[in-house]
Residue, then its C-alpha position, 0 to 999 in steps of 0.5 A: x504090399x503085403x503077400x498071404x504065404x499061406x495062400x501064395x501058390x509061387x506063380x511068379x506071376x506078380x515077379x513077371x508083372x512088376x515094372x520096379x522088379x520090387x518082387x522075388x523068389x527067395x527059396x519056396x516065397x515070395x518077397x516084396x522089397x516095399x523100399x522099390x514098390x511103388x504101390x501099382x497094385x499091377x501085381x494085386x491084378x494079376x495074382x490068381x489066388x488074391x494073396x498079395x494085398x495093400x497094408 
């Protein structure tokens, strides 16, 4: 999963959602570790500006 940072507003939204906790905040972004993912695309469903997407 890929996350657009320039259109990322840093909700947490997708942090909240993800079952593997694949997802964290590091200073102002979002961080996907694609190692933990697991390709649900929960946190594609729940991002309200569309900025994470599959690769």
């Amino acid at each position: 999963m890929i996350i657009d940072m320039d259109e990322c507003g840093v909700c947490e939204d997708c942090i909240d959602v993800c079952p593997n906790e694949a997802i964290k905040k590091k200073a102002y972004s979002i961080v996907i570790n694609n190692d933990l993912c697991e390709d649900c695309e929960e946190c594609v469903e729940v991002c309200p500006v569309g900025a994470i997407y599959k690769e």
